[in-house]
N, C-alpha and C positions, 0 to 999 in steps of 0.2 A: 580272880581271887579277891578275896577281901581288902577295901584297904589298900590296892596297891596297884600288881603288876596288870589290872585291866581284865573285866568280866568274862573278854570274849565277845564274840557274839553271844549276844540270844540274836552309827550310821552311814551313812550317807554318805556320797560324793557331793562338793560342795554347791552342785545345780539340783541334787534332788533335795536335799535337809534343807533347803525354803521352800520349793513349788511354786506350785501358783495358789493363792489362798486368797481367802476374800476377807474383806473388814467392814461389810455390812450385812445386816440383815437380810434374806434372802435369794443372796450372792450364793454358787458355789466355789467349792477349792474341792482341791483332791491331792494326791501323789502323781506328778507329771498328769495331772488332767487329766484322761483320755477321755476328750469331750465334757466340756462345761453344761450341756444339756440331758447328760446323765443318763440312763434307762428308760425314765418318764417320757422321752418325748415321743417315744411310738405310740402312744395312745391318741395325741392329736389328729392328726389327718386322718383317720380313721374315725377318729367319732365325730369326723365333722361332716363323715359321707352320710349320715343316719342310716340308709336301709341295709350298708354293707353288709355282708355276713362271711365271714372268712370260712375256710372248709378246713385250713389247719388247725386244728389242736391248739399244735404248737404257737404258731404263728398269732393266735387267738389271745393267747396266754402271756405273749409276751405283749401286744399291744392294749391290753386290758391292766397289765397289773400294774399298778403306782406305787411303791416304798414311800407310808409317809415319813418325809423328817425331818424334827426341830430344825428351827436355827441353829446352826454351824457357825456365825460369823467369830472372825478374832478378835478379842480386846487390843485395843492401844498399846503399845508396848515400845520402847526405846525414842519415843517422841517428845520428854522432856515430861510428864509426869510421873515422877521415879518413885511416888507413894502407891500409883496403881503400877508400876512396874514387878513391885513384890509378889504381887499374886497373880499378875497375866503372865509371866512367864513360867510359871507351869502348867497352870490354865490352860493356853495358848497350845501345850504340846498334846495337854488329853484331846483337846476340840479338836486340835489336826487328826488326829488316829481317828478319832469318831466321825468324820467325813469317811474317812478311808473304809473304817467299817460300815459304812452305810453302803458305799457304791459295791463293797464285797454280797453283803446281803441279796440288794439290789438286785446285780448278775443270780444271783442263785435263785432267786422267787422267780425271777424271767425264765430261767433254764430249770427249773423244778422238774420236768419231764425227761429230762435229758442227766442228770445233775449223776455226777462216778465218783468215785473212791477218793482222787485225786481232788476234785474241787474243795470237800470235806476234810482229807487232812492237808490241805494247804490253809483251808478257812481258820481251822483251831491252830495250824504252826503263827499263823498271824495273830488269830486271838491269844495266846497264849503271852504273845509280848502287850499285848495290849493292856490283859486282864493284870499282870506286872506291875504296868505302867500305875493302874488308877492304885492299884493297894500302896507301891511308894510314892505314891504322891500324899495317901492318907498318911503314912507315917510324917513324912517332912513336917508336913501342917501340922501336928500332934507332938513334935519332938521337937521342932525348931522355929518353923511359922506362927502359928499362935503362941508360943509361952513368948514372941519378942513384938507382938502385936498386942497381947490381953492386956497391959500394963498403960494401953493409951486409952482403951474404950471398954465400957459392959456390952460386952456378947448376948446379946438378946434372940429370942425368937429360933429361926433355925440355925442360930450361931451359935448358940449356949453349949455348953459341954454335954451334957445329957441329950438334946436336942440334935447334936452335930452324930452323936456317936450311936446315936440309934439309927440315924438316917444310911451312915455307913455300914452298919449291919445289913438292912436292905439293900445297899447298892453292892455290896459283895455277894448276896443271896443270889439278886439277881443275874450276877456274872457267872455264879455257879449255876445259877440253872441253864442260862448257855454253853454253858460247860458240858453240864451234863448229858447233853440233848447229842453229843457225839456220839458215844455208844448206841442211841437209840434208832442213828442213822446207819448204822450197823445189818440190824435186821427189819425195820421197817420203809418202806416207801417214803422218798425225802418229802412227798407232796402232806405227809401225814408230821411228819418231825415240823418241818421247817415254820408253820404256823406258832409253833411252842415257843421258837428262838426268836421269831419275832413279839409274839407278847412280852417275853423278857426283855426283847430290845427298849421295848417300847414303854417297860416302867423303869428300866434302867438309863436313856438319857436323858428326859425333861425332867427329872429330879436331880439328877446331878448338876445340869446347867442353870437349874435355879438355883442350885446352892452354889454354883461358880459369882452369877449375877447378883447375888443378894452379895457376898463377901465382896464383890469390887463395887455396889454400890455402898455397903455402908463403912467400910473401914478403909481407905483409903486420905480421908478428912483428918480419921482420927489419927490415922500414922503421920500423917504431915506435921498438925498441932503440936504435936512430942520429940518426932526426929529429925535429923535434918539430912541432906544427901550423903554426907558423909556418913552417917551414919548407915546409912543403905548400901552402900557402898561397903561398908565392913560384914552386912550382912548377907552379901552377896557373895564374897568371901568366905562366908558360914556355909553357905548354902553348896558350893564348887565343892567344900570338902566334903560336907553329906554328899554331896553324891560322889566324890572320888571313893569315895569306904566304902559303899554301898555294893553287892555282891555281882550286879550287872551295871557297874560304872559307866564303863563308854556306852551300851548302847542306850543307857540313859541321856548322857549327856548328847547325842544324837537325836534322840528325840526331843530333847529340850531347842535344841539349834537349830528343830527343823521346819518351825513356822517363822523363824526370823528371816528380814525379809534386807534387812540394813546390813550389808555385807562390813563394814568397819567392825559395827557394834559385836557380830559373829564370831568375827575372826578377833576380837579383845577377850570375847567371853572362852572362847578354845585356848588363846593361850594364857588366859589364867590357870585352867583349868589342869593345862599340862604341866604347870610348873612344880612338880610333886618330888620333893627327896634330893638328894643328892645329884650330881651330873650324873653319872653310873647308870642312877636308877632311873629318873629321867629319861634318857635314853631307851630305856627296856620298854617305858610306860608308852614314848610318843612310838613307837616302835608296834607293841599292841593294838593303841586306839589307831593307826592308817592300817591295820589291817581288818580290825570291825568293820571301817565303813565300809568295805566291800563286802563283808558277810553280811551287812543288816541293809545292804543294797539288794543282793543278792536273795538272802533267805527270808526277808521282812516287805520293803517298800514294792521289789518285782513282781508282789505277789498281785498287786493291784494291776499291774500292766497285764498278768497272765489272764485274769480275770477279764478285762476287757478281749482282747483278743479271742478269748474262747466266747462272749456274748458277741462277737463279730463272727465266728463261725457257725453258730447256733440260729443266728439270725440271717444267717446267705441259706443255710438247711432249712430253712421253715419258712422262708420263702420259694423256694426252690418248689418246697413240698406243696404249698399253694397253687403253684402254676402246675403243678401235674395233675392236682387235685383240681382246678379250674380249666383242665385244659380243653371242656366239654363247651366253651363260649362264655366261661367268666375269667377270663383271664386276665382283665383291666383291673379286676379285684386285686391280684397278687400285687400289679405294678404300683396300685397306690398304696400297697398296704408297706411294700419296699421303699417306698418314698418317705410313709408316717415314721419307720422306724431306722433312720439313716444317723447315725452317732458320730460326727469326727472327732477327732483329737483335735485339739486347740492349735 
């Protein structure tokens, strides 16, 4: 409910709302990783045989096909610059989901041949929290973030108010056209849909991440100049109760907590956040938000384990299907092509 006794579900137990995440450039992270080497790597050992030729389809299909995707790394955050602390901490929580929807994709382009009912509507129950996530993060920035930001710097370039809000029209367009693209998985072949959800992918996060990167390049100086920690600190304040009012609270604040990596800094920012109303109500609120985390364990983060696990069945069945299909004396083919596509969890 609004404002109060906790959204429900649309996180985390306190080993999945960090993960494993990465703070560089070309580093992965994921939700519980399964496998830091992601999808991508079946294609290696196999295009390093040249004259291979697989007889699977399938098998074909999955060592063939590469998901490209931006940088993912995490900004800096609880490290003692607490002027870039203002905008990586939510920052921080989009980047996480968008690794996670990369490796969902990912699985699906690989299993495009295979891909049922169930893959699809777990794909959108996830997107669904996701597409969520970026629209209130547009409002914060718009209702609270910048009007306590604009008063230290001019917003120039894609920061400007007109500038900022056209872009976001585009990034929402493009969420709904992923949106969209579920009905159309409906009655068409995923192999003909699934190309569409990836062009939207693909002008929906290098825009967004350049406008993450340009706001923590240029106004962080500015906020320092003007405010002092104390100050951030009252802001951060502002910021707990936006989201305590906010209609999907907890699983907000779940996602907020779940690229933090500083288990002190974590567990300060949770119990501020629970500190809402009277004892009475209090009680009803911490009472709610320990029961999200297992729904948005459950119904959100698992979804990325599920995902893996079925590209671990998909990929023992397409090789399988190699060796049957090889079994005329090319057989060596199926074993290295089992070797190029071997995924562990971390």
């Amino acid at each position: 409910g609004e404002g109060g006794e906790g959204g429900g579900l649309r996180g985390v137990v306190d080993g999945m709302e960090s993960g494993p995440v990465h703070t560089a450039p070309g580093e992965r992270m994921g939700s519980q990783r399964l496998g830091s080497q992601r999808l991508a790597v079946g294609s290696l050992r196999v295009s390093q045989q040249g004259s291979m030729r697989l007889s699977s389809v399938r098998l074909r299909k999955m060592t063939e096909t590469v998901l490209k995707e931006p940088p993912l790394y995490l900004s800096e955050y609880g490290n003692g610059d607490w002027a870039l602390d203002v905008l990586s901490f939510p920052h921080n929580a989009v980047r996480r989901e968008m690794s996670d929807m990369y490796y969902l994709v990912a699985s699906m382009q690989k299993r495009v041949l295979d891909l049922g009912h169930e893959d699809i509507d777990d794909f959108y129950d996830w997107f669904d929290i996701f597409q969520m996530l970026v629209q209130w993060y547009f409002q914060l920035e718009e209702k609270l973030l910048l009007p306590w930001i604009e008063p230290t710097t001019y917003l120039a370039g894609i920061l400007d108010e007109a500038s900022r809000g056209k872009l976001k029209e585009q990034l929402v367009a493009r969420l709904q056209d992923i949106d969209e693209c579920q009905d159309r998985f409906s009655h068409l072949p995923a192999g003909e849909v699934l190309p569409a959800l990836i062009v939207a992918l693909d002008k929906f996060s290098p825009k967004l991440l350049e406008y993450f990167n340009e706001q923590e390049r240029a106004l962080p100086k500015a906020i320092s100049s003007v405010y002092s920690a104390d100050d951030k600190a009252k802001l951060d304040q502002r910021v707990l109760d936006y989201v305590r009012n906010s209609e999907d609270n907890h699983l907000i604040m779940h996602l907020l907590l779940r690229p933090i990596k500083n288990d002190a800094l974590k567990s300060d920012l949770r119990k501020q956040y629970l500190q809402h109303g009277g004892f009475f109500q209090r009680i009803r609120f911490r009472k709610t938000y320990e029961k999200s985390r297992k729904d948005f364990r459950e119904q959100h983060a698992d979804i990325v384990k599920q995902f893996y696990k079925r590209w671990g069945s998909a990929q023992v069945a397409a090789v399988e299907e190699e060796e049957r299909l090889g079994a005329d004396g090319n057989g060596k083919m199926a074993s290295a092509a089992s070797g190029a596509l071997s995924l562990n969890p971390n």
